[in-house]
C-alpha positions, 0 to 999 in steps of 0.5 A: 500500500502506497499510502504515507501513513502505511508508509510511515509505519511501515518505516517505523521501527524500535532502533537499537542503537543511537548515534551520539552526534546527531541531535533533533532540530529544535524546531522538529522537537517543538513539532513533537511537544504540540503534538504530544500536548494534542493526544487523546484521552479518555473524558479528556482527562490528560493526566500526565506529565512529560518530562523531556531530557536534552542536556546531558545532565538530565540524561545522566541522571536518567542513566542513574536509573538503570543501577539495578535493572534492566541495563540493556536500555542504559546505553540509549539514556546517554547516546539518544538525542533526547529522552522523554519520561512518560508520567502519570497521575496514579490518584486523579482527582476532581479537582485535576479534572475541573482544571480540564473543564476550566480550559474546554470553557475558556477556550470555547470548545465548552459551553459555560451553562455545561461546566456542571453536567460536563465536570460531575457527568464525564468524571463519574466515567473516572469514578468507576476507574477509582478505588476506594483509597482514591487509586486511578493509576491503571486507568490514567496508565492507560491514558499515558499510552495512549499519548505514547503511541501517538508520539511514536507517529509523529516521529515517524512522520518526521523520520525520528528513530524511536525506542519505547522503554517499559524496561525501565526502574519506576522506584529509582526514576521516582527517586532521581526525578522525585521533585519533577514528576510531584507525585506523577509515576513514570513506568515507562519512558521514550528513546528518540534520535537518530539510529547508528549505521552499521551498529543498529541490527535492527534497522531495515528489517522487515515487518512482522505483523500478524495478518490482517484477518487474524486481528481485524473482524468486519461485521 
């Protein structure tokens, strides 16, 4: 199929080895943090946090992350152009989500005489993901991959190597990034650069995906 999107996911791949010297244009960089912010999410509750690392100090600490487990991601903490933390907020609130409804008025998309109906209306779909300690955290996980995986097509599209990393240490970034994340928890986090020729075995492969009728059903 010659479509772009088909072509673009198709070109899309994890990479497996960064070249350290070549970094993301800061305009392509502020393509990739608006169409971040732009990502879906259930009752548009947007509860996360994304914590990109440029500098090397910053991917130093994510380095540190790595002291007991899962090594095999560490090297791309430093050769990656850029890493982003993928954070969520394990006890969303009403609270969080009035400042939501605040901007859908604002911003004209919400009618100011549905505040109510939209505020206690969409959060009681919150409420069912909610138990009773106020722990919500596998309901806005969810929403977090839903942003990760509308990052992982922009990049593409703007011909961006990408490693999507669930190995990764949540207590240890916890600690290290403890005053960014506020309370948020990160459980997984995003490579992006551009891959190493010759070293990244992985590039140029083709795909493997299972067929189509073993996965969609048209009723």
């Amino acid at each position: 199929m010659s479509h772009q999107i088909i072509q673009d996911l198709n070109n899309r791949y994890t990479a497996k080895k960064y070249d350290a010297s070549k970094r993301i244009s800061a305009e392509d960089m502020n393509v990739l943090k608006e169409a971040i912010r732009l990502s879906a999410s259930s009752i548009n509750s947007q509860p996360w946090k994304f914590i990109v690392l440029e500098t090397d100090a910053a991917k130093k600490r994510f380095s540190d992350t790595f002291a007991n487990m899962h090594q095999f991601n560490q090297p791309h903490a430093t050769e990656a152009s850029h890493v982003i933390l993928f954070a969520h907020n394990p006890h969303y609130t009403k609270d969080d989500y009035r400042k939501v409804v605040d901007s859908e008025v604002a911003s004209g998309h919400l009618p100011a005489e549905m505040y109510d109906n939209m505020l206690n209306g969409a959060y009681a779909f919150a409420d069912l993901n909610t138990d009773e300690s106020g722990f919500n955290g596998n309901w806005t996980k969810a929403q977090t991959y839903i942003a990760i995986g509308n990052t992982l097509h922009v990049l593409a599209r703007l011909g961006i190597d990408s490693t999507p990393m669930e190995g990764v240490d949540p207590e240890l970034i916890g600690e290290i990034f403890k005053d960014e994340l506020n309370g948020y928890e990160c459980q997984f986090a995003l490579a992006i650069g551009y891959h190493k020729d010759g070293e990244d075995y992985n590039h140029g492969l083709p795909k493997a995906r299972l067929p189509e009728a073993d996965v969609i059903t048209v009723l």
